[in-house]
C-alpha positions as CSV (number, residue, x, y, z in Angstrom):
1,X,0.0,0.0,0.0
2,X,1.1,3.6,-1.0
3,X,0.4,6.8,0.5
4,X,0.6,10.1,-1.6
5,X,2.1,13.4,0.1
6,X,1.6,16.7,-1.8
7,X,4.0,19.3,-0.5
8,X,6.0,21.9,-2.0
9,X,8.3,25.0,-0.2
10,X,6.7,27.3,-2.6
11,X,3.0,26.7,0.0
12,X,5.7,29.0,2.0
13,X,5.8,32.1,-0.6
14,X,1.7,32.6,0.2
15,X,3.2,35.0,3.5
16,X,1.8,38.7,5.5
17,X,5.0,38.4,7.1
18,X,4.5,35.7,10.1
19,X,1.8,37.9,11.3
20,X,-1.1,36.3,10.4
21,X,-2.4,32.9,11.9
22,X,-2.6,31.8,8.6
23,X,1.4,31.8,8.2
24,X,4.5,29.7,6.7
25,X,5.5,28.5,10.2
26,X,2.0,25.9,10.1
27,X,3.7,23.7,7.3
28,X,7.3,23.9,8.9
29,X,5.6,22.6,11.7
30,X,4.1,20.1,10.1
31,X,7.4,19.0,8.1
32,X,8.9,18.5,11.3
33,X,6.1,16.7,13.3
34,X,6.4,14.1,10.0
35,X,10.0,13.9,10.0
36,X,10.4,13.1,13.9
37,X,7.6,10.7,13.5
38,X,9.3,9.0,10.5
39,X,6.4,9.7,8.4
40,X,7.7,11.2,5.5
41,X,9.5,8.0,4.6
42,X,6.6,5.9,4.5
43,X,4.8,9.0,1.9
44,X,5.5,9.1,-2.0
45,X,6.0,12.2,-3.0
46,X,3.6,13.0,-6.1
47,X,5.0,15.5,-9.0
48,X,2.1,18.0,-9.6
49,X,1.5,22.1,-11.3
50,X,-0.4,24.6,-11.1
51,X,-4.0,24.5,-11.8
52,X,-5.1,26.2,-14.6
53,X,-7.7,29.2,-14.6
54,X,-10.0,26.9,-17.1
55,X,-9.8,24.2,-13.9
56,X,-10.0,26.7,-11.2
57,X,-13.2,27.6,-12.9
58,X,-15.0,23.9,-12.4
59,X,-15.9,25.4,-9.5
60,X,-15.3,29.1,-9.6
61,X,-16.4,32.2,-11.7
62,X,-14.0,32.7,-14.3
63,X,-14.1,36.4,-13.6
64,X,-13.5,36.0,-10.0
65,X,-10.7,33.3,-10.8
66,X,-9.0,36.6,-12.7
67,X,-10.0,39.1,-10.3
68,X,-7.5,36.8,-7.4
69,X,-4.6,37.1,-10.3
70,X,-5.1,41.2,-10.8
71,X,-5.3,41.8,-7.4
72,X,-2.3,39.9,-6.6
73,X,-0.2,41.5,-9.0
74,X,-1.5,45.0,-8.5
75,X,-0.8,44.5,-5.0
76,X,-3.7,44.8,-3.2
77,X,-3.4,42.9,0.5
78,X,-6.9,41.7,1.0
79,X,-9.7,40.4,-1.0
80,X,-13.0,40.2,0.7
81,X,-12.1,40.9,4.1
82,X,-8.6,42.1,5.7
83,X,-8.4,38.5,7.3
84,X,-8.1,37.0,3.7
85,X,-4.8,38.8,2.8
86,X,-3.0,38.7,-0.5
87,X,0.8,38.9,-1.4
88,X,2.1,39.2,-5.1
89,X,2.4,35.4,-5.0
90,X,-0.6,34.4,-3.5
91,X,-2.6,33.5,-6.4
92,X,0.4,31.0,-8.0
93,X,0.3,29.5,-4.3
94,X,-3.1,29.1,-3.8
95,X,-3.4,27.7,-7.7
96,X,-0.7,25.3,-7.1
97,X,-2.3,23.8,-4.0
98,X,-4.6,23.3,-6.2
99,X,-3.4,21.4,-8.8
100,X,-1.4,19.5,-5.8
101,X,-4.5,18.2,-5.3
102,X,-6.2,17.3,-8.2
103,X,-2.5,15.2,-8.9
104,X,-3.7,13.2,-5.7
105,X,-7.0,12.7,-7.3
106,X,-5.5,10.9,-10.7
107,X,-2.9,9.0,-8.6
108,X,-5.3,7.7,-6.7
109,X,-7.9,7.2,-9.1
110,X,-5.0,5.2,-11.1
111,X,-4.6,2.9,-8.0
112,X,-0.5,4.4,-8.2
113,X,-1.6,5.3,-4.3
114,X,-4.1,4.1,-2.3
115,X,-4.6,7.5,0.3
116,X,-3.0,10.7,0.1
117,X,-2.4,13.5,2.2
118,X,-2.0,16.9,0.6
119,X,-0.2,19.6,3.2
120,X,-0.7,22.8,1.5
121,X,-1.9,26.4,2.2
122,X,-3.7,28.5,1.7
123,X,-6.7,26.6,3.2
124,X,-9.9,26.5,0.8
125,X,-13.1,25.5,2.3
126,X,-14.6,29.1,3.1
127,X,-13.9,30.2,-0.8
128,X,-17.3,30.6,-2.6
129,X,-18.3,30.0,-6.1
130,X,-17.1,33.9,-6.3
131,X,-16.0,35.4,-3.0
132,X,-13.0,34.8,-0.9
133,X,-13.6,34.1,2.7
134,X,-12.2,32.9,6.1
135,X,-8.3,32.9,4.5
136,X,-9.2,31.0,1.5
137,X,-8.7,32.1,-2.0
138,X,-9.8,29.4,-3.8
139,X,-11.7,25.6,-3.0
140,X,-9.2,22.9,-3.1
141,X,-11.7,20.0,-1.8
142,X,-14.8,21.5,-4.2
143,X,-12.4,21.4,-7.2
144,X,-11.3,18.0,-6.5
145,X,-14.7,16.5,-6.4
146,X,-16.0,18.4,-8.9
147,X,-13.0,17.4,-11.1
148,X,-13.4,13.2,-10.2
149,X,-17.1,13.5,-11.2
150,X,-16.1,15.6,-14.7
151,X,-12.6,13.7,-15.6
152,X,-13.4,10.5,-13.9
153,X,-17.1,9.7,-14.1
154,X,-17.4,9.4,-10.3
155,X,-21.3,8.6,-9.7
156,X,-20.7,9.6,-6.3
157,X,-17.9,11.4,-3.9
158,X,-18.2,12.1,0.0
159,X,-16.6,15.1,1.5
160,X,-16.1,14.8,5.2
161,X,-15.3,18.5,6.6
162,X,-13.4,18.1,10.4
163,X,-12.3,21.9,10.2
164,X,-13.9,23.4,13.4
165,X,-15.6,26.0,11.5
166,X,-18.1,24.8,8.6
167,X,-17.0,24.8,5.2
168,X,-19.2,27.4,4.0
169,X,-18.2,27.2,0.4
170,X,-18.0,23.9,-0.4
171,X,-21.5,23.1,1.0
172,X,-22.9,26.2,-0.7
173,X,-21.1,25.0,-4.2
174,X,-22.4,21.3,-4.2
175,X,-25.8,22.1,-2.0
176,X,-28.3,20.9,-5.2
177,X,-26.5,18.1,-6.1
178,X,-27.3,14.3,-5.2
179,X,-23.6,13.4,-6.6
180,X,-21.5,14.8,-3.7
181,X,-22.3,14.5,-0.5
182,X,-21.0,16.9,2.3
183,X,-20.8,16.6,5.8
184,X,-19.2,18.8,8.2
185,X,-18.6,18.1,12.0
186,X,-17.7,21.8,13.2
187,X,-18.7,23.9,16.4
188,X,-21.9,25.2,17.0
189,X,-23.1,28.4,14.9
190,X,-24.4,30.1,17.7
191,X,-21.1,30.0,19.6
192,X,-18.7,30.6,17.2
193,X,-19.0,33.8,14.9
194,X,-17.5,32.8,11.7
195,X,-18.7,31.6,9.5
196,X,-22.4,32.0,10.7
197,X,-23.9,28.8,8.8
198,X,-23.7,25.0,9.2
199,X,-27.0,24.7,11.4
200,X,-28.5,21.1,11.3
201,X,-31.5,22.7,9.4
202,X,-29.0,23.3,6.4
203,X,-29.7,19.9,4.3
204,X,-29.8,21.1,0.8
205,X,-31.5,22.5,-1.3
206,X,-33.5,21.3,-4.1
207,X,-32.7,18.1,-5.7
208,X,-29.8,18.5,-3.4
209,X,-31.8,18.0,0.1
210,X,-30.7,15.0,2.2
211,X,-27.1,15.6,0.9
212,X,-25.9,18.0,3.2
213,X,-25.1,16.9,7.1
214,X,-24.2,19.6,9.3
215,X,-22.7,17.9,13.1
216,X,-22.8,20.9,15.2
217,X,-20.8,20.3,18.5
218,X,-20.8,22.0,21.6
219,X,-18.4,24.4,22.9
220,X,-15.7,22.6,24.2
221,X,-17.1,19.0,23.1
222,X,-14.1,16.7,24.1
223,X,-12.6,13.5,22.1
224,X,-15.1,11.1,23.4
225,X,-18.0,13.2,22.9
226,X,-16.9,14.2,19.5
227,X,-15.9,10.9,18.2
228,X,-20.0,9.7,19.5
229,X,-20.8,12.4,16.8
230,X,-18.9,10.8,13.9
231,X,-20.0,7.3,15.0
232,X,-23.7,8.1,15.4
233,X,-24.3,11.1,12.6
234,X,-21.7,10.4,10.3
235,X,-20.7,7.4,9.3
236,X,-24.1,6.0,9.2
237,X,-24.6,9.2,6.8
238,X,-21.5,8.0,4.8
239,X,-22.9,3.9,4.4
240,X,-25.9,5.1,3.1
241,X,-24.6,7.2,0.6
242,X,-21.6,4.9,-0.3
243,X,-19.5,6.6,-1.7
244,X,-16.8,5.8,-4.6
245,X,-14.3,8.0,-3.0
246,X,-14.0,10.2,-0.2
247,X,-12.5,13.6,0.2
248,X,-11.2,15.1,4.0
249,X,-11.4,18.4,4.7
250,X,-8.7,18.0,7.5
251,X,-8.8,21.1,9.9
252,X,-7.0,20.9,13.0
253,X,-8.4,24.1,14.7
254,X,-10.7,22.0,16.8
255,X,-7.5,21.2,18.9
256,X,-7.9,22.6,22.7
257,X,-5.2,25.0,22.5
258,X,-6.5,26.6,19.3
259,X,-8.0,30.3,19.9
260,X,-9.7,30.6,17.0
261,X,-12.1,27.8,18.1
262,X,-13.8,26.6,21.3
263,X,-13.3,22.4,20.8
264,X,-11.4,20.4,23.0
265,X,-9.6,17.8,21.2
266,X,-6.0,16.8,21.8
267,X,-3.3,15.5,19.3
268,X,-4.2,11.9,19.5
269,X,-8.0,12.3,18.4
270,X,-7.0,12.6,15.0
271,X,-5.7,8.6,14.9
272,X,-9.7,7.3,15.5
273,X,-11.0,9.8,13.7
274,X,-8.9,8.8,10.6
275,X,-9.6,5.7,11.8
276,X,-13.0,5.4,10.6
277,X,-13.0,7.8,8.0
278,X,-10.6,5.0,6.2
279,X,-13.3,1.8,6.8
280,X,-15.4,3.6,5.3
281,X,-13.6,4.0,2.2
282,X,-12.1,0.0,2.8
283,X,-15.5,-0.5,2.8
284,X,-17.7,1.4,-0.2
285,X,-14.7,3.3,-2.2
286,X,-11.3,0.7,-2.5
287,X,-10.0,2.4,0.0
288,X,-9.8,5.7,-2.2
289,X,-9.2,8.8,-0.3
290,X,-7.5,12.1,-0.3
291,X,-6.9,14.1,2.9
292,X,-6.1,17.8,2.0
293,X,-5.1,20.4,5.0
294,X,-7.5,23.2,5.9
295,X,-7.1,24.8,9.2
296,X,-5.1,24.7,12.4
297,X,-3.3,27.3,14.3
298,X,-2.0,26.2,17.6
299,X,1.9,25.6,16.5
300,X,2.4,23.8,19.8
301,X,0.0,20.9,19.1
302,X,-0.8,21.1,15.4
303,X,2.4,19.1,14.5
304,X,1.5,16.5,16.3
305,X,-2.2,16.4,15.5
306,X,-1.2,16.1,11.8
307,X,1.2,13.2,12.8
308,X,-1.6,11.5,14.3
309,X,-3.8,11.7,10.9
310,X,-0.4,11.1,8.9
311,X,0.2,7.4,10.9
312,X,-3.4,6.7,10.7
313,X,-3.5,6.9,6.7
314,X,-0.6,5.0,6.8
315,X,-1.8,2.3,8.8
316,X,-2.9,-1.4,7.4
C-alpha cells in the first residue's frame, strides 16, 4: 500500500509576514512533526503544477478566478475581508495547491496510491463560487470532487469536513447536487462567529436535500463526545450514501489550544477519527481517499495532530 504526500516550499511564498495565523511557520511545523515521527519516509511524494484558470473555474467564476490574479499583481493585500490577505504570489500558491490536489486525485484514481495526504496552504473550504472568505482564496476540496465526477465519471464522492468552522463554500457549491455528498462536523453556529452557517436545518437545497449533514458540536465537546458524533451522525450518513471515494477536509483548529475555536480535542484524536473515516472507504470506495489540510493554528500541538492523521493513513 502507497500513500501520496503533496507538498511543495513554494506553499511558504503565500506569507503577510508571520503575522497572520494563517502563516508559513503551520507547514514547517508540520514537516517537522512528520520527520520526527518517520512519516515522510513511508509518503511518495507525487509531482504535480499549477492548476489552470480553465480548472479553477470547475468550481469558480472565471471572472472571480481573474479578479485573485489582478489583485495579486496589483498588490492589493486583501480580498473580501482584511483576514483574507494577499501577497504578489498568493494567487500561484493558492493555484498550485490546487493542482497538488487534483495530482492526488489521478494517482489515486490510477490505483498508483491508495490515500493521500495533501499539506498545502492557503486553506480553501470558506472560498465561494465567487467570494473569498475565512483565509481561502480558492476551493481545493470542491475542485477535486468536482473534477473526479467531470474527468473521472465518479457517480458519487463524499466530503467529510473536520475543520472546526463549517466549510461554507464547499457546501454552498455542491448544496443541489445528489452526486456529492457533504458533511461537516464543526462547532456550533451560535457559539462561534465565523462563519455563521452550518446549522443542522441546512440539508440542501432542491434536488440536493438530504445531501448535506451539518454535526454541530458544543463548545468545548471533548474526544469522546466528538468521536460519539462521527460514530452516530456520520458514518451511518456515509454507508448510506456509499461513496466511490471520499474527500477530507482536514482542519486541525478543533484542537484545545486553538484560539480561533472553542473544541477540545487533543493530538491523539486525529488517529480514530482517521480511523474510521478509512473503513469507510475499505469498505464502499477501495480504499480511495484524499486528505487535504485546511485549518489549524496552535503551532504547539498542530504538528502532532497532523502526525496522528499522517500514521493513521498510513496504517494497514
Amino acid at each position: 500500500m502507497k500513500i501520496g504526500w503533496v507538498h511543495d516550499p513554494r506553499f511558504l511564498q503565500h506569507d503577510l509576514g508571520g503575522v497572520h495565523v494563517e502563516r508559513p511557520a503551520r507547514l514547517q511545523v508540520i514537516l517537522e512533526a512528520l520527520r520526527e515521527a518517520s512519516l515522510l519516509d513511508q509518503l511518495v511524494s507525487l509531482r504535480f503544477s499549477a492548476a489552470t484558470a480553465e480548472q479553477l473555474a470547475l468550481v469558480h467564476d472565471p471572472a472571480y478566478v481573474e479578479l485573485v490574479r489582478l489583485m495579486c499583481e496589483g498588490g492589493f493585500t486583501f480580498i473580501g475581508s482584511p483576514d483574507t490577505y494577499l501577497c504578489g504570489e498568493s494567487y500561484h500558491v493558492a493555484a498550485l495547491a490546487a493542482g497538488g490536489v487534483l495530482a492526488a486525485c489521478d494517482e489515486v484514481m490510477a490505483g498508483s496510491v491508495t490515500r493521500a495526504f495533501c499539506a498545502v496552504r492557503p486553506p480553501g473550504h470558506h472560498a465561494e463560487f465567487d467570494q473569498a472568505s475565512g483565509f481561502c482564496l480558492f476551493n481545493h476540496v470542491a475542485l477535486a470532487a468536482e473534477y473526479l465526477v467531470r474527468k473521472h465519471g465518479v457517480a458519487r464522492v463524499a466530503i467529510v469536513d473536520f475543520d472546526a468552522h463549517h466549510g461554507n463554500g464547499t457546501q454552498h457549491i455542491f448544496e443541489r447536487r445528489r452526486d456529492v455528498l457533504y458533511i461537516s462536523l464543526h462547532e456550533r453556529p451560535e457559539s462561534l462567529a465565523f462563519p455563521g452557517t452550518g446549522g443542522a436545518a441546512e440539508t440542501g437545497l432542491g434536488d440536493g436535500v438530504g445531501y448535506t449533514l451539518n454535526v454541530s458540536l458544543n463548545r468545548y465537546c471533548g474526544p469522546r463526545d466528538y468521536l460519539e458524533a462521527v460514530d452516530q451522525r456520520v458514518l451511518p450518513a456515509l454507508h448510506r450514501f456509499e461513496p466511490q471515494v471520499l474527500l477530507v477536509s482536514a482542519g486541525f483548529d478543533a484542537l484545545s489550544g486553538d484560539n480561533v475555536a472553542n473544541l477540545s480535542l487533543d493530538p491523539e484524536s486525529f488517529g480514530p477519527l482517521t480511523d474510521r473515516l478509512i473503513a469507510v472507504a475499505q469498505h464502499h470506495s477501495q480504499g480511495r481517499m484524499v486528505s487535504v489540510l485546511e485549518g489549524g493554528y496552535d503551532l504547539a500541538h498542530l504538528g502532532s495532530a497532523v502526525a496522528a492523521h499522517v500514521r493513521a493513513l498510513c496504517s494497514d
